[in-house]
C-alpha positions in Angstrom: -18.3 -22.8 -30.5 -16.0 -20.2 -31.9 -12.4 -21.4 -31.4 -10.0 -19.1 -29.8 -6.7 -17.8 -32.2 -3.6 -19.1 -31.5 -1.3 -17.0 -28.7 -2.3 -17.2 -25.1 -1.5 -14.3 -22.3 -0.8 -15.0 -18.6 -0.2 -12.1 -16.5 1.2 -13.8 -13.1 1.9 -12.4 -9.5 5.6 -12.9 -8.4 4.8 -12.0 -4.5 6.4 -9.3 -2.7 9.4 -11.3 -1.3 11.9 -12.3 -3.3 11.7 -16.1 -3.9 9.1 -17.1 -1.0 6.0 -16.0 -2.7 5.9 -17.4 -5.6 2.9 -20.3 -6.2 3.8 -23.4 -8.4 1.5 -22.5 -10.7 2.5 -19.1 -11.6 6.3 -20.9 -11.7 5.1 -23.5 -14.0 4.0 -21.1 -16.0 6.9 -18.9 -16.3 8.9 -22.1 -17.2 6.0 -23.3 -20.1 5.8 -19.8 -21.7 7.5 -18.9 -25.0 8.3 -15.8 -24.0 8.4 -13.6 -20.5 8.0 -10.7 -19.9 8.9 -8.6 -16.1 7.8 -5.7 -14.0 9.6 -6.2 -10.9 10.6 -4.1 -8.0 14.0 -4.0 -8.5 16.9 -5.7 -11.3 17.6 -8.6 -8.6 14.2 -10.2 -9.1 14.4 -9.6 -12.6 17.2 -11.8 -12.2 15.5 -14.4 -10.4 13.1 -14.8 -12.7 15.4 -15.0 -15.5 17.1 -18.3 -13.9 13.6 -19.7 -14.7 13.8 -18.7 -18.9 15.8 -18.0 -21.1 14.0 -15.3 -22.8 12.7 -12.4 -19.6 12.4 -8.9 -21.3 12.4 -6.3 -18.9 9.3 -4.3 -18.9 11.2 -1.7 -16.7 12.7 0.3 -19.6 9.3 1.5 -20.8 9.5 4.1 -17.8 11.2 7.8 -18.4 11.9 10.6 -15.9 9.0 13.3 -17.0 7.5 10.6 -19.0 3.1 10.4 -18.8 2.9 7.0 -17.0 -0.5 6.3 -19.3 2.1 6.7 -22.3 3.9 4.3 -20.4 1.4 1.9 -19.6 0.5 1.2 -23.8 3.8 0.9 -24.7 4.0 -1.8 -22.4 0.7 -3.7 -23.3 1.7 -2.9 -26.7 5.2 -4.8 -26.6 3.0 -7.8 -24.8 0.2 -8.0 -27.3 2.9 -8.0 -29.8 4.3 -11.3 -29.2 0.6 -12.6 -28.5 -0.2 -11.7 -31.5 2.8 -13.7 -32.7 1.1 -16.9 -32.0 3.4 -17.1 -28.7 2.7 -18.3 -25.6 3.1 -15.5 -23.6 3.5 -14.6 -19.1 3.7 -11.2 -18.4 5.4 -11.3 -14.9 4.3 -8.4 -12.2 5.4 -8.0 -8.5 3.0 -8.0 -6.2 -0.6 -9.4 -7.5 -0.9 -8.8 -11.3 -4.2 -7.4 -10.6 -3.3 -5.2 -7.7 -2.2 -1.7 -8.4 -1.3 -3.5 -11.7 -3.4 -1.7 -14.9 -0.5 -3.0 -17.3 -2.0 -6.7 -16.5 -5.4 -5.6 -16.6 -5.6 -3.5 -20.1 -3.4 -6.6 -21.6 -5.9 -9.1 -20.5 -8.4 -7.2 -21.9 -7.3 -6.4 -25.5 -5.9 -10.1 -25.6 -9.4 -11.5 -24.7 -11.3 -8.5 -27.0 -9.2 -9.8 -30.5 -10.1 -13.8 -29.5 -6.5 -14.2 -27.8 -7.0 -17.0 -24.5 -5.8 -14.9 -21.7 -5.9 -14.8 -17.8 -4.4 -13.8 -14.2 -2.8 -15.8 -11.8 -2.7 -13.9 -8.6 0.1 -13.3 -6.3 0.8 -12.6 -2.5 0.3 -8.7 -2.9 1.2 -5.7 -0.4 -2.2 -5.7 1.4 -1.8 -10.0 2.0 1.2 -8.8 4.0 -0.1 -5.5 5.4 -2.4 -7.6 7.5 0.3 -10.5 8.5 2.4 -7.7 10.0 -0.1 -5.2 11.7 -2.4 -8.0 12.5 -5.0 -7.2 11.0 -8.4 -8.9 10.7 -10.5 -6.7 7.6 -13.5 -8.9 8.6 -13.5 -7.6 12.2 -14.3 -3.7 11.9 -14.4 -3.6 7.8 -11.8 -1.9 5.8 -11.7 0.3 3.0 -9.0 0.8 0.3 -8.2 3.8 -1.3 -6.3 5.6 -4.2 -4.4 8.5 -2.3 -5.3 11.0 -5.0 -8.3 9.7 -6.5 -9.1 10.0 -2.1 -7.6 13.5 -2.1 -9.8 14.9 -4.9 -12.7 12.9 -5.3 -16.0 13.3 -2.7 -15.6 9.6 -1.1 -18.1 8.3 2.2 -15.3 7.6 4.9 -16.3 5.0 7.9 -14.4 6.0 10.8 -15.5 2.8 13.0 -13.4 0.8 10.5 -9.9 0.3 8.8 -9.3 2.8 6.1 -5.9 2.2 3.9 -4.2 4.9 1.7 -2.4 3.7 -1.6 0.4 5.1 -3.5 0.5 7.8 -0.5 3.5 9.3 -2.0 2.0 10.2 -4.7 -0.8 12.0 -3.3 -2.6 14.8 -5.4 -0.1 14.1 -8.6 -3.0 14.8 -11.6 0.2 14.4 -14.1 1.0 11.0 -14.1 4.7 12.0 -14.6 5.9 12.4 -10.7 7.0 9.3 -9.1 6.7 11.5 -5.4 4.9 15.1 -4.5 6.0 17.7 -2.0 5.2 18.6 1.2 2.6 20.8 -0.1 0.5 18.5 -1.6 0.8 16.1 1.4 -0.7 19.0 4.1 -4.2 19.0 1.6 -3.8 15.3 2.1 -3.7 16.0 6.1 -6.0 18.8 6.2 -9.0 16.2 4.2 -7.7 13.6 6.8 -8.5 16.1 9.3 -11.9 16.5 8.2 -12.3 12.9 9.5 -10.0 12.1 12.1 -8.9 14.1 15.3 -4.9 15.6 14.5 -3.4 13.4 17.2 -5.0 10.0 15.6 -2.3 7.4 14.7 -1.1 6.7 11.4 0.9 3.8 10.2 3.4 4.1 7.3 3.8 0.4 6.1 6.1 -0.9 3.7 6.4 -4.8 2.7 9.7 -6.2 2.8 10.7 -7.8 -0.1 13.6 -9.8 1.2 13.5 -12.3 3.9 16.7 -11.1 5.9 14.6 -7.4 5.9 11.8 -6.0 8.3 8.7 -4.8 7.4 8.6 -0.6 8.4 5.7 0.1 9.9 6.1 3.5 11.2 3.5 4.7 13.9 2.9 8.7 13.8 -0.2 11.3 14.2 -2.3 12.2 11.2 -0.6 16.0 11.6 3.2 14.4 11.3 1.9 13.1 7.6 3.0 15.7 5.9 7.1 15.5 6.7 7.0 11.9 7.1 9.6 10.1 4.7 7.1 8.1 1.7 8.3 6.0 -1.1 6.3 4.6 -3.9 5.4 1.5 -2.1 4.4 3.4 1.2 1.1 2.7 1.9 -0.9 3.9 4.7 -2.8 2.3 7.8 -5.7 4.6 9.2 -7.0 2.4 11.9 -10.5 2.8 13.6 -11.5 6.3 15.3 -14.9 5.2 16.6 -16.7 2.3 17.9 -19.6 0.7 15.6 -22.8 2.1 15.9 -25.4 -0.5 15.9 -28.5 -0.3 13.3 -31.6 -0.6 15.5 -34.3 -1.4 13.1 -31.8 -4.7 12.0 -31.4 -5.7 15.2 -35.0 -5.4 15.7 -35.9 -7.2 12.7 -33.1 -9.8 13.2 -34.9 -10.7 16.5 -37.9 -10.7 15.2 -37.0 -13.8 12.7 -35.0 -15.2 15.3 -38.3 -15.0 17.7 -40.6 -16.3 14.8 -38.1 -19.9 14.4 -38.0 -20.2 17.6 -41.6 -20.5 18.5 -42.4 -22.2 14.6 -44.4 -19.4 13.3 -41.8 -19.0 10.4 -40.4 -22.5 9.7 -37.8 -24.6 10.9 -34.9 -22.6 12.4 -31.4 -22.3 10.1 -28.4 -22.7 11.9 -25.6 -20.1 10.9 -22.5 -21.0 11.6 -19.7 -18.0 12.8 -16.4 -17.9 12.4 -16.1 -15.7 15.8 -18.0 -12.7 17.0 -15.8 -10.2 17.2 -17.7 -8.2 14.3 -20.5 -7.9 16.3 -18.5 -7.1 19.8 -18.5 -3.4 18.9 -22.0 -3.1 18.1 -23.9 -4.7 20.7 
């Protein structure tokens, strides 16, 4: 069995809250490493974290003003790989999930694993975990999709109406240049007008941002698709789209379903299986 080098990459979630999300193991590993490294919202965690070791580099410098975020993202994997490379026990820190919205942690995992390194992700309470705490939101009761704002904006995607769709990095929608950190008005009336192409102008919206201190609120801002486009966004806005029609049931399952359920119960098809639900609420919509 080919033996894995020396140097060992941990990219770990930090939560969105400061100092509430954290797991045990993603803090036993910030205290075991050699050598950490931080993406964090703001320089107050950064100072959290660095009450857990005495060597935190900030990966926060790495960004520029005008500066192509892909250039961005390298130089940031690079400086990580770097100290893998090292031999060093290395935990790249990220807000958030590590794996969510996170590429930095994904391309490092990646080279670290493709040149032998032992590398892996801890995951973390992300923005979505606490999108559906505060709007109450079930994903496993009408479905949900999840969606890159511009990748949504430019790209030919199958929305479903009858379920939750949710809008990521909705501040940035329609930048192709990777340098803006928000776009203008402009860009944000295409983003209504291909809303509109699915959803009636009037349909409510929800802005939602986390809160990343305990003593704060979440904002979850309530407004019609058509008030999108002079709404106030951030980079951690996301955006709620919640169902516009009822689920349309498919006729030939439900026909076939009964048909298996008829067989067990009269034999013909072997003993019955009992399924065992959760609730029925996915099917209240449908029937």
């Amino acid at each position: 069995m080919e033996q894995s080098r020396p140097g060992y990459l941990a990219c770990v979630g930090l939560g969105m809250m400061l100092g509430a999300h954290l797991t045990p193991r993603s803090r036993n590993t910030i205290e075991q490493a050699d050598v950490v490294f931080v993406l964090a919202s703001d320089g107050l965690v950064e100072r959290w974290v660095e009450e857990m070791h005495p060597d935190v580099r900030s990966l926060q410098p790495y960004y520029a003003e005008g500066k192509n975020r892909r250039t961005t993202y390298e130089e940031m994997v690079g400086a990580i790989l770097a100290e893998v490379r090292a031999g060093r026990r290395v935990c790249a820190a990220f807000y958030g999930h590590p794996g969510v919205f996170a590429q930095v942690a994904h391309d490092a995992i990646a080279v670290a694993r493709s040149e032998g390194f032992d590398a892996e992700m801890q995951p973390g309470i992300s923005a979505e975990d606490c999108l559906y705490a505060d709007l109450g939101i079930d994903p496993g009761r009408f479905g949900c999709q999840h969606f890159e704002a511009t990748q949504f904006l430019c790209c030919d995607r199958p929305v479903d109406t009858a379920g939750y769709v949710v809008l990521w990095q909705v501040a940035l929608a329609g930048d192709r240049s990777f340098t803006r950190y928000s776009t203008t008005s402009a860009y944000r009336n295409l983003l209504v007008e291909k809303l509109s192409t699915f959803y009636p102008a009037q349909h409510e919206v929800i802005v939602y941002e986390a809160p990343t201190i305990a003593t704060h609120q979440p904002r979850m801002d309530r407004m019609p698709v058509n008030a999108l486009a002079s709404a106030e966004l951030h980079m951690h806005s996301t955006l709620v789209i919640g169902p516009a029609r009822r689920l349309a049931p498919d006729q030939k399952m439900l026909a076939a379903l009964e048909a298996i359920e008829n067989g067990s119960r009269t034999g013909r098809r072997g003993r019955p299986t009992l399924v065992v639900v959760k609730d029925d609420t996915r099917m209240e919509e449908a029937q």
